[in-house]
C-alpha positions in Angstrom: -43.0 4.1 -48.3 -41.7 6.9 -50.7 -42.1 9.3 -48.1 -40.1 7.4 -45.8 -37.2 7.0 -48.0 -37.3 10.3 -48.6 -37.2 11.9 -45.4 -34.9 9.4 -43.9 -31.2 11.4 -44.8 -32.8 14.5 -43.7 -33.0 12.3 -40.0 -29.8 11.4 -40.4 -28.0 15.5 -41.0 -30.7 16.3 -38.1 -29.4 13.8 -35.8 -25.5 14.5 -36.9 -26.5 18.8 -36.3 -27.3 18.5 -32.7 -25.8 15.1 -31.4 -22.6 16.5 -30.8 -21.0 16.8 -27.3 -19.6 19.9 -25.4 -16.1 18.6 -25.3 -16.3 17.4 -29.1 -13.5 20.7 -29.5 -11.5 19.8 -26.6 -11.5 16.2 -28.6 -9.9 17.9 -31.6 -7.5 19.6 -29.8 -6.4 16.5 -28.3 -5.7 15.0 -31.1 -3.8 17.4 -32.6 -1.4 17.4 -29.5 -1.3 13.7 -29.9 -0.2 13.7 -33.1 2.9 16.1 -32.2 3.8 13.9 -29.2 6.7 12.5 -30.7 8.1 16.0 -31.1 7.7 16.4 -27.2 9.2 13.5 -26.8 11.9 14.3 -28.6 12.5 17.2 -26.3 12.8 15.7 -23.7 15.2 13.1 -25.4 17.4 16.0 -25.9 17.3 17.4 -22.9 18.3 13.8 -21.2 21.2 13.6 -24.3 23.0 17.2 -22.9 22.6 15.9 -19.5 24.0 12.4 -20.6 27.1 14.8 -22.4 27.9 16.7 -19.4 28.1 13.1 -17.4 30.6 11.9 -19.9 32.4 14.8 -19.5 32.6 14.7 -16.0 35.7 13.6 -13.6 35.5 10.1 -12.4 36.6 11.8 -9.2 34.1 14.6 -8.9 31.1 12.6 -6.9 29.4 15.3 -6.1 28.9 16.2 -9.6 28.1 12.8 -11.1 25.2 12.8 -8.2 23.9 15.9 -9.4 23.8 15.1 -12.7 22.4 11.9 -11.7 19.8 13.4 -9.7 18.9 15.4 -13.2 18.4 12.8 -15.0 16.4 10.8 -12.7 14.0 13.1 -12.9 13.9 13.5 -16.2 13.1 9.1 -16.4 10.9 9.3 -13.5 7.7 10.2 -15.2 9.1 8.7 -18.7 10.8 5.3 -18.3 10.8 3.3 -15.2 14.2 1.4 -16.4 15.9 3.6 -16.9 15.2 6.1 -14.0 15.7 2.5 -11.5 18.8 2.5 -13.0 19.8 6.2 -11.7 17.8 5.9 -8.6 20.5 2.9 -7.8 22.9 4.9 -9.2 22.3 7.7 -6.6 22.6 5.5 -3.6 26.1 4.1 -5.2 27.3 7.3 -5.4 26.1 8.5 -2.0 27.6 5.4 -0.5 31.0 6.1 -2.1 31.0 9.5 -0.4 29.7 8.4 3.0 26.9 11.0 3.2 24.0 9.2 4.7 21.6 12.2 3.7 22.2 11.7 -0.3 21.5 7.8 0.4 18.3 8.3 2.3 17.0 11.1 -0.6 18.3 8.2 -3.2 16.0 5.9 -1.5 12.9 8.3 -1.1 13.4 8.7 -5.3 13.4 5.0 -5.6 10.7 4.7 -4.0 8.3 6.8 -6.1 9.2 5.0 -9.0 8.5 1.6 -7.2 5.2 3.0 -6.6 5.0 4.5 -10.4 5.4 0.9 -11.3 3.1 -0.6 -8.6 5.0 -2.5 -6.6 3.2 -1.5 -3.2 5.8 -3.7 -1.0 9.1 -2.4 -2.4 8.1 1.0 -2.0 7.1 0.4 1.8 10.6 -1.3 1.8 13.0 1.0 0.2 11.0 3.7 2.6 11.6 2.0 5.5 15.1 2.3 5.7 15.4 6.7 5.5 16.3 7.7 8.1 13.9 10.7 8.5 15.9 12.9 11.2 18.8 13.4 8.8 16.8 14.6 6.3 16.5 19.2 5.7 12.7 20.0 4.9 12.5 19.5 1.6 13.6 15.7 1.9 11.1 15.2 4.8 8.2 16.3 3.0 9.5 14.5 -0.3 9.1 11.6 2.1 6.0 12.6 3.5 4.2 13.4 0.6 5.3 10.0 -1.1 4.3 7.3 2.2 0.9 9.0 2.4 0.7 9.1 -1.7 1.8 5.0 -1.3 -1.1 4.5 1.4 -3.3 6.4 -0.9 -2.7 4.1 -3.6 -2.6 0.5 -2.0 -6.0 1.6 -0.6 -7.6 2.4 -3.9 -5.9 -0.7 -5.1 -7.4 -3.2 -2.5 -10.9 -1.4 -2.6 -11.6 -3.4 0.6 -13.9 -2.4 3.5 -11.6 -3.4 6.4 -8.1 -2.4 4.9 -8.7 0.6 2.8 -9.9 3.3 5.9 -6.9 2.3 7.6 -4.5 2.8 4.7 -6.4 5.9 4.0 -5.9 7.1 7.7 -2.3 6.5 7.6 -1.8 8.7 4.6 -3.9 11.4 5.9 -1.1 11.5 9.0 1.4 11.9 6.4 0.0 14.2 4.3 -0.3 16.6 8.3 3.3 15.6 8.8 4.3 17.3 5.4 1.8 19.8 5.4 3.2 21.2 8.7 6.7 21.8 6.6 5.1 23.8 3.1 4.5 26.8 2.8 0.4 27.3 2.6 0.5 29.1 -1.0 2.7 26.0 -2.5 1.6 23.4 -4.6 2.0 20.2 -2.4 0.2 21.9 0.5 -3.1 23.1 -2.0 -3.0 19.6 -3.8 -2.2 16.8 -0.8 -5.4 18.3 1.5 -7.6 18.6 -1.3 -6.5 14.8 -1.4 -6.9 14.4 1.9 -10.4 16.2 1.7 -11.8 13.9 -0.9 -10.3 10.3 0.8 -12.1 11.7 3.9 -15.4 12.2 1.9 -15.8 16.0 2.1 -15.7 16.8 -1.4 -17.1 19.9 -1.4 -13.8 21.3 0.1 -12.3 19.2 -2.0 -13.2 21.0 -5.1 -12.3 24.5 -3.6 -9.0 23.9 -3.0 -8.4 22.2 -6.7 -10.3 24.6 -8.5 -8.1 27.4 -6.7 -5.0 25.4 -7.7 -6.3 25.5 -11.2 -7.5 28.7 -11.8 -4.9 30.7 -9.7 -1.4 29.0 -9.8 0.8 29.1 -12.8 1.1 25.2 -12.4 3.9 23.0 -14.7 1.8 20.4 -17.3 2.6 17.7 -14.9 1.5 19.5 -12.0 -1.9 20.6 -14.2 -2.5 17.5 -15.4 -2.4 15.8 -11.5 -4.6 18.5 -10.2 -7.2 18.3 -13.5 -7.1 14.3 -13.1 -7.9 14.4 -9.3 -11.2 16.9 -9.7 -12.0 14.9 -12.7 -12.4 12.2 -10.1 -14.8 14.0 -8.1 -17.0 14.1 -11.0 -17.2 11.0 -12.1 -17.9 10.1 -8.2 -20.9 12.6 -8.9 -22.2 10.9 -11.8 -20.6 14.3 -14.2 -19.3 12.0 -16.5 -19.3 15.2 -19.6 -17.6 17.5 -16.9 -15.5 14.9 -16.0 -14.5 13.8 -19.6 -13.8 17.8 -20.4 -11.3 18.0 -17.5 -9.6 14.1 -18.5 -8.8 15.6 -21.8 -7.0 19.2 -21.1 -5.2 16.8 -18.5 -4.5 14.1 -21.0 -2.7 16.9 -23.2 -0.5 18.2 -20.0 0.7 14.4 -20.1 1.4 14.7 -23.7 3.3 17.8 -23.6 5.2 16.6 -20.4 6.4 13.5 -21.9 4.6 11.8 -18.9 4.1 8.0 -19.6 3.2 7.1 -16.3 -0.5 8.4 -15.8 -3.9 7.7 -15.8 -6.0 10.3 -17.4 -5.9 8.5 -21.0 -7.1 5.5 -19.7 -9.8 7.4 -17.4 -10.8 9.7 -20.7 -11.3 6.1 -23.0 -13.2 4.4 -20.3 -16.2 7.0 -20.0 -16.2 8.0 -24.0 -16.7 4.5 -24.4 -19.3 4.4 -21.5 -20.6 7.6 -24.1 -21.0 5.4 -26.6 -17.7 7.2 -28.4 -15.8 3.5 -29.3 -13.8 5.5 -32.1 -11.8 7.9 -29.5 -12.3 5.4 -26.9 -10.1 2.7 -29.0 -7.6 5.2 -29.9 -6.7 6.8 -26.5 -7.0 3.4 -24.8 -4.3 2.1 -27.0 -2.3 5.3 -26.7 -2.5 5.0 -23.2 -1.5 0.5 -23.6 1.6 2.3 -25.8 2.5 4.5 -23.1 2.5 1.6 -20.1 4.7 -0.4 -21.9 6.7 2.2 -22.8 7.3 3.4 -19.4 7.1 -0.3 -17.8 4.2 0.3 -15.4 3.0 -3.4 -14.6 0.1 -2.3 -12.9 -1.2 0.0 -15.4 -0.4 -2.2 -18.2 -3.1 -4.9 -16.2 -5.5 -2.0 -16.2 -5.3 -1.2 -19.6 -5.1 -4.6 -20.6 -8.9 -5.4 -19.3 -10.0 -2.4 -20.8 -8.6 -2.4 -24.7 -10.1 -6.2 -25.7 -13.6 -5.0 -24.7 -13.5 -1.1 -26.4 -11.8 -2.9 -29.5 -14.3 -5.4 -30.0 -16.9 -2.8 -30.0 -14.8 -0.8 -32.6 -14.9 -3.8 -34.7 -18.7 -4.1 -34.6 -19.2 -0.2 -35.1 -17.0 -0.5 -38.3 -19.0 -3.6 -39.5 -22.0 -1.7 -38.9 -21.0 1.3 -40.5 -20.4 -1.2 -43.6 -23.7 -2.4 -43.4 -25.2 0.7 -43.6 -23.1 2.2 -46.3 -24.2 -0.7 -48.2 -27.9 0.1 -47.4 -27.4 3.6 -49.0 -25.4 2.6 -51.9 -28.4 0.5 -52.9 -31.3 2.8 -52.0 -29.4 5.2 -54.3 -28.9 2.9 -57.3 -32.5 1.7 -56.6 -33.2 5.1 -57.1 -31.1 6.2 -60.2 -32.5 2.9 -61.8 -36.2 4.5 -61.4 -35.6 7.9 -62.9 -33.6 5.9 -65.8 -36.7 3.6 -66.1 -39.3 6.7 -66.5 -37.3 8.5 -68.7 -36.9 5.6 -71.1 -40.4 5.2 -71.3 -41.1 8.5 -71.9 -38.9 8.8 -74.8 -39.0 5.3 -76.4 -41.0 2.6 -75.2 -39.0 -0.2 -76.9 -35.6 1.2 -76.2 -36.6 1.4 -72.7 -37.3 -2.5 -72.9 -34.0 -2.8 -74.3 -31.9 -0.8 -71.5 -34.1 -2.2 -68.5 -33.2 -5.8 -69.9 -29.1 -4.5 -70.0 -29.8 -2.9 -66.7 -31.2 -5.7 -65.0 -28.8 -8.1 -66.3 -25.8 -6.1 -64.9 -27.9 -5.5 -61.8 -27.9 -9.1 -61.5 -24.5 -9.5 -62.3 -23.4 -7.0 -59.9 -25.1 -8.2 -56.8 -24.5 -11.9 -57.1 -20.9 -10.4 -56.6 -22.2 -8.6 -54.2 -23.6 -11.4 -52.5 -20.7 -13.2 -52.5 -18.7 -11.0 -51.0 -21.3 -10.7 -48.4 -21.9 -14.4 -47.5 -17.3 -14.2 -47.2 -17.7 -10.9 -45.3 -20.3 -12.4 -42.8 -18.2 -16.0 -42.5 -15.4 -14.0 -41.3 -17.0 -11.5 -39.4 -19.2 -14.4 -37.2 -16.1 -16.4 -37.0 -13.6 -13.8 -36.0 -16.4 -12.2 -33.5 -17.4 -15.6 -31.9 -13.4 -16.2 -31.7 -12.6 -13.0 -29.8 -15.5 -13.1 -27.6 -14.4 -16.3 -26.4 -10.9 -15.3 -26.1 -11.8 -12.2 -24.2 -13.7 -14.6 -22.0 -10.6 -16.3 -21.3 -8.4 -13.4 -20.7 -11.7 -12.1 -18.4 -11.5 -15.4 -16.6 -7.6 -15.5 -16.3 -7.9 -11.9 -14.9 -10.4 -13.1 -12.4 -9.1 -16.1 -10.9 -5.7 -13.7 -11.0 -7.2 -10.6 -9.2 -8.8 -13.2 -6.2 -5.8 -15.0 -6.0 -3.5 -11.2 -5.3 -6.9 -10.3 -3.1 -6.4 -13.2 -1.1 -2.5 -12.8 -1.0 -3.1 -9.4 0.4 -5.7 -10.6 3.0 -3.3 -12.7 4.4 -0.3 -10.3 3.6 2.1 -12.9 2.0 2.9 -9.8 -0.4 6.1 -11.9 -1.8 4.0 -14.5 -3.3 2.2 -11.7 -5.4 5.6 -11.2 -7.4 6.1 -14.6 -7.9 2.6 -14.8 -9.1 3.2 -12.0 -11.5 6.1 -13.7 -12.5 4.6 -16.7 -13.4 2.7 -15.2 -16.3 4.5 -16.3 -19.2 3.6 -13.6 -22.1 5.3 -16.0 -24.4 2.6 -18.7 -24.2 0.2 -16.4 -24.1 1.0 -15.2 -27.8 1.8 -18.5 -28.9 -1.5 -19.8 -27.7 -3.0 -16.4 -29.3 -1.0 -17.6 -32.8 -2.6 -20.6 -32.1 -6.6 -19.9 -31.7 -5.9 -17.4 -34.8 -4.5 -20.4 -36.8 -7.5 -22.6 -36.3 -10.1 -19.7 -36.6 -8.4 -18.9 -39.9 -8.1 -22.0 -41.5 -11.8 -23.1 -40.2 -12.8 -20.3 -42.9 -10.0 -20.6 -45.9 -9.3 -24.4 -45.3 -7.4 -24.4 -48.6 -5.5 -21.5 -47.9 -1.8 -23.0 -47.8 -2.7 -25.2 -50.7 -3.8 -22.0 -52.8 -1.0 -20.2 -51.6 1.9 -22.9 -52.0 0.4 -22.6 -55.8 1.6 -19.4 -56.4 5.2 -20.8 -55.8 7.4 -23.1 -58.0 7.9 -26.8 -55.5 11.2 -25.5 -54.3 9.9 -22.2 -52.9 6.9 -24.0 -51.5 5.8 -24.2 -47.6 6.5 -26.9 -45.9 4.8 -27.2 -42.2 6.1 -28.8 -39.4 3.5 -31.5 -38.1 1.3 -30.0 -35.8 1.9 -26.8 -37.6 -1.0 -24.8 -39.0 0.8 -21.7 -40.2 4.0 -20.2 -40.1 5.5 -16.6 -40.2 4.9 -16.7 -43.8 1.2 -17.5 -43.9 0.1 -15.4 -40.9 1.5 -12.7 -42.7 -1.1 -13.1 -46.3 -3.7 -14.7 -43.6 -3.7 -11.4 -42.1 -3.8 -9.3 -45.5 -6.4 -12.0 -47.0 -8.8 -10.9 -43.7 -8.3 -6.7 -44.9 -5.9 -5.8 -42.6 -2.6 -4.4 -45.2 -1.4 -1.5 -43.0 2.4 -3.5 -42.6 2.6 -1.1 -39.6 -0.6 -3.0 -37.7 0.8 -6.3 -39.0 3.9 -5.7 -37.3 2.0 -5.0 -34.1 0.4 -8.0 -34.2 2.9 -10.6 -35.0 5.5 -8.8 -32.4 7.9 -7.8 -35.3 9.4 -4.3 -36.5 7.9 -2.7 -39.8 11.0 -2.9 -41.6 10.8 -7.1 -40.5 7.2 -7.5 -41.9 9.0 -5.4 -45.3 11.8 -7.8 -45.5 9.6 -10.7 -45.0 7.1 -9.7 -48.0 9.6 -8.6 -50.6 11.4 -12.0 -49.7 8.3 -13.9 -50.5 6.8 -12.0 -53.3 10.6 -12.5 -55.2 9.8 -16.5 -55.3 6.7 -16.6 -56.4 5.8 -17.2 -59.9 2.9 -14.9 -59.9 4.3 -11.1 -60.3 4.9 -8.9 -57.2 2.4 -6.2 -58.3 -0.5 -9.5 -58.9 0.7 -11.1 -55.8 -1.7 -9.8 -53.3 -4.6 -9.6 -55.5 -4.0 -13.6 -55.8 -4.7 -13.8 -52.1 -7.2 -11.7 -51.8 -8.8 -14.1 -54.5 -8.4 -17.0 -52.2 -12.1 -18.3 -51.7 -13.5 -19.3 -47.8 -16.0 -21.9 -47.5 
């Protein structure tokens, strides 16, 4: 047994030395380009300010300028914020309207159109392309269109994933895709890039490969140009079952989108799934919620659904690596005060056989002290871990069950191609009930552990200052708030996520409280945290 304990950290450093992974660098390096994302961002945002200047500053009369400028800053949205780059794209065709030149409104509507599709909305990208006019378009319009109709096919197809639909829509791109081909020069970008496409859809990856790997090894590419080519070969791999070669290629791809501002890609959410399939929950949970952050930030429904089925499952997981992590710490902790206790016991008796008697009687007395605290904290700790776990697996299992009953009700939608009931499906999800409901099942899973929790808490507080529910009411603002910190959780910036309000809200609303109680505002948290469960 001795030797067991004994050899058991060495396991552990030998297992630490040689488990890491080959793209455990590239890891770190993303990370350090995540962390300086808001200063990209903030690039761009000055960039789209000088643009907005030289708008203000132009004639109301000079249309030809205000399309330009428009046309600017569309594409500076049209990777970055779906609003806002709508709101040009409309712009565009007003403007081209007010000067009568039917080649700036069909290019207006080619550019709405890839943001349509950005956003997922198959049917009003097949729409607003429907109505170009492609003779009047020069060749750089044409294969604008091109490229984007056979990119929309592309896209539907991987999005219905069905036997009888998806070869045709794959087809129809791959005619595009030769339409636009015919127009590019054969050392470009879009000609490289759109038949490699068209290689893969059509199965032959080995060609494939060639022509992306060429792309990417020798063409000085833009980050958003890298980061499409790296995220399509990644593909490929994971196809192969490469998931390490695919996951090195997701990352350098994931910083392109980074650098580029681009909030409208998938390579972060790509990268998150197969770390996590790596057994990596840490990264996996941080780039899956960086990439949740980025499709709300740019609007993109579709991805937002993606991620959305994605981040309950990696998070959970998180939560029971951290819990586990705990446990083990704890395991340690002992075995080392087990052992410190030993050499203590053999050097007392050694040196004084009655003092030793003495000190083993102190020590076991604190010993005894210390871990029926211990205990207790353990027997809280485990109440709310098996409550909180048993309440989120069921509440993923709803969420899984909604999503289900929601993907075959689009699938059959799409079958049947009654593509305007799908909005009015999306529609109908109300987000509102669905936090309230969330606020809810958190309320009751709460108050199941700290039953007296608003009574303890209303104690802290003079009768005047006191809560006062509304029936049916389990908690309000107030409560969720110190329910929240009385479960661990005292980042105010997590808090805020959580109960759908700013930081500086979440400050407001403590200080506010903490100022009426009776108990002092530097005691006042410890007093919750002393709140017992059951």
């Amino acid at each position: 047994m001795k030797r067991i304990l004994f050899i058991i950290p060495f396991l552990l450093l030998f297992h630490a030395a040689f488990s890491n992974k080959s793209y455990d660098s590239l890891l770190t390096k993303l990370n350090s380009t995540l962390d300086k994302k808001e200063s990209y961002d903030d690039e761009k945002l000055k960039r789209i300010e000088k643009l907005q200047n030289s708008l203000d500053a132009a004639s109301s009369g000079d249309l030809n300028l205000k399309y330009a400028i428009y046309l600017k800053l569309y594409n500076e949205y049209k990777s970055f914020n779906y609003a806002q780059a709508f709101s040009y794209a409309q712009k565009l065709q007003q403007t081209g309207r007010l000067l009568n030149d039917p080649v700036k409104i069909a290019v207006s509507r080619i550019k709405l159109g890839f943001i349509l599709l950005s956003s997922g909305m198959f049917k009003e990208t097949f729409d607003s392309l429907k109505t170009v006019n492609v003779n009047l378009l020069d060749n750089e319009a044409k294969k604008e269109y091109y490229f984007l109709t056979a990119r929309t096919y592309y896209d539907l197809a991987d999005f219905d994933k069905d036997n009888y639909f998806t070869p045709i829509y794959n087809n129809n791109a791959g005619k595009y895709i030769d339409s636009a081909s015919a127009l590019c020069n054969r050392n470009s970008f879009e000609y490289i890039y759109y038949n490699g496409l068209k290689y893969l859809k059509t199965g032959n990856t080995s060609k494939a490969v060639d022509e992306l790997k060429m792309l990417i090894g020798h063409y000085r590419l833009t980050d958003h140009e890298f980061a499409v080519a790296v995220s399509t070969l990644s593909d490929i791999y994971i196809r192969k079952s490469i998931p390490d070669k695919a996951i090195e290629l997701l990352i350098t791809a994931a910083m392109a989108d980074v650098r580029s501002s681009t909030k409208e890609a998938a390579a972060m959410t790509t990268l998150a799934q197969l770390l996590y399939k790596n057994g990596d929950v840490k990264n996996a949970y941080v780039y899956i919620k960086q990439a949740m952050d980025d499709a709300i930030f740019y609007g993109a429904r579709q991805r937002k659904l993606q991620v959305s089925a994605i981040l309950p499952i990696i998070a959970s997981d998180r939560i029971n690596n951290e819990m586990e992590q705990k446990r083990a710490l704890f395991f340690f902790a002992s075995l080392l005060t087990v052992l410190i206790c030993v050499v203590i016991v053999f050097a007392v008796i050694i040196y004084k056989q009655l003092q030793k008697l003495r000190i083993a009687d102190k020590i076991i007395l604190e010993t005894n002290h210390n871990l029926q605290n211990t205990i207790i904290e353990l027997n809280e700790a485990n109440t709310i871990k098996e409550e909180y776990i048993g309440y989120y697996f069921n509440l993923i299992s709803e969420y899984i069950n909604k999503l289900d009953k929601f993907k075959r009700s689009v699938d059959n939608k799409l079958t049947t191609k009654r593509f305007d009931d799908i909005r009015i499906l999306v529609n109908n999800i109300n987000l509102t009930k669905e936090r309230e409901e969330l606020f809810i099942n958190f309320d009751k899973a709460f108050l199941k552990i700290f039953p007296n929790f608003v009574h303890a808490y209303n104690a802290l507080f003079c009768e005047e200052n006191r809560v006062k529910l509304l029936p049916n009411q389990l908690l309000n603002t107030d409560l969720r708030i110190f329910a929240l910190i009385r479960l661990g959780i005292n980042d105010t910036e997590k808090i805020s996520h959580i109960l759908e309000y700013s930081v500086n809200t979440i400050y407001n609303y403590k200080a506010r409280i903490k100022s009426k109680s009776i108990v002092h505002n530097d005691e006042f948290e410890h007093a919750i945290m002393a709140i017992k469960a059951i």
